[in-house]
N, C-alpha and C positions, 0 to 999 in steps of 0.2 A: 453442364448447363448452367447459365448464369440468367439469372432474376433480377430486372433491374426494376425499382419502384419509383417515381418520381414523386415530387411535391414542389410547388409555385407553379407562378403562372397569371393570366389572370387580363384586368384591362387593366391598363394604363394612360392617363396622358404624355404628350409628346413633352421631350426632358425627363420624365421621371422614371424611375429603376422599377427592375424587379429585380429577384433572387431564386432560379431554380435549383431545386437539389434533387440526388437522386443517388439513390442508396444500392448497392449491390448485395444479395443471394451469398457472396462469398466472400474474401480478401481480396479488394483492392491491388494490392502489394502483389498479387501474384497474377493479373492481368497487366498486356503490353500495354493498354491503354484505355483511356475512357476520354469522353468526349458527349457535345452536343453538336447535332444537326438539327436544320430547319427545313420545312415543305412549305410551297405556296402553289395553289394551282394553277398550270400553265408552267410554273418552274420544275426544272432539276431539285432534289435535294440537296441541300450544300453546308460544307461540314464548317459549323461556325466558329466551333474553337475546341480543343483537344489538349491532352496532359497524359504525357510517357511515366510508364514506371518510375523513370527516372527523374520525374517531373519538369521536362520538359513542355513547352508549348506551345503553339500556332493557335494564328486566327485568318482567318478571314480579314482581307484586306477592310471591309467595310466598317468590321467593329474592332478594330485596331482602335485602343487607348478611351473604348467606351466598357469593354464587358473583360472581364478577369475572371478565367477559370485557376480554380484551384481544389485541394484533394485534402482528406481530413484520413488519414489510413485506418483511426480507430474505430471505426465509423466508421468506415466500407462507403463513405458517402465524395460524393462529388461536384463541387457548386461551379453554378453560371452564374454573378455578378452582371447584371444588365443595366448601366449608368447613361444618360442621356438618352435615352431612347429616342427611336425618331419612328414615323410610318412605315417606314422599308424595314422596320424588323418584325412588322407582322407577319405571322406564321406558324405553323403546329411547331412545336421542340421535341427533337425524340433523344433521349439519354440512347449512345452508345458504347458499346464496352468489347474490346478487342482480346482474344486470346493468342497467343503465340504458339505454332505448332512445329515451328525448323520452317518447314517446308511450304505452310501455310496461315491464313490468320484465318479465325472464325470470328465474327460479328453476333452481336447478341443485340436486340432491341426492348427498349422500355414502349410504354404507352405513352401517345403525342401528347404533350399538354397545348395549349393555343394562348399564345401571345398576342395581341393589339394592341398599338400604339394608338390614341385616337388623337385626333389636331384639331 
């Protein structure tokens, strides 16, 4: 079982950052992955940018070279960098965290923080 805690979040005007974190129940270092997704309703969930063991990454085409995840290991923690924000990345953020089973992945979820961007 994996415990994920967030913190950030918040209102924002459009252009300006936030900074979510979220801490994990375990090691880091021994999960496939960790990551943030976003909810808006009426939408799908959609996974907005993620970081492998191996610290690899992906984003979401939208916030390509606005938001920069990265991973702190000692610290079990995991940050979303959210720079230029615009409207369209309002939305609940859920911190996820992937375990690797051979055969399968299990998912673990944190509590949504909510993001606005206001114009």
């Amino acid at each position: 079982q994996v415990q994920l805690v967030k913190s950030g979040g918040g209102l924002v005007q459009v252009g300006g950052s936030l900074r979510l974190s979220c801490t994990a129940s375990i090691s880091i270092a021994s999960l496939y992955a960790m990551g943030w997704w976003r909810h808006n309703v009426g939408k799908p969930r959609e996974l907005v940018a993620q970081i492998t063991v191996d610290s690899s990454t992906n984003y979401t085409d939208s916030v390509k070279g606005r938001f920069t995840i990265s991973r702190d290991n000692a610290l079990n923690t995991v940050y979303l960098q959210m720079n230029s924000l615009i409207p369209e990345d309002t939305a609940v953020y859920y911190c996820n965290a992937q375990t690797d089973h051979s055969s399968y992945i299990l998912h673990y979820w944190g509590q949504g923080t909510q993001v606005t961007v206001s114009s």
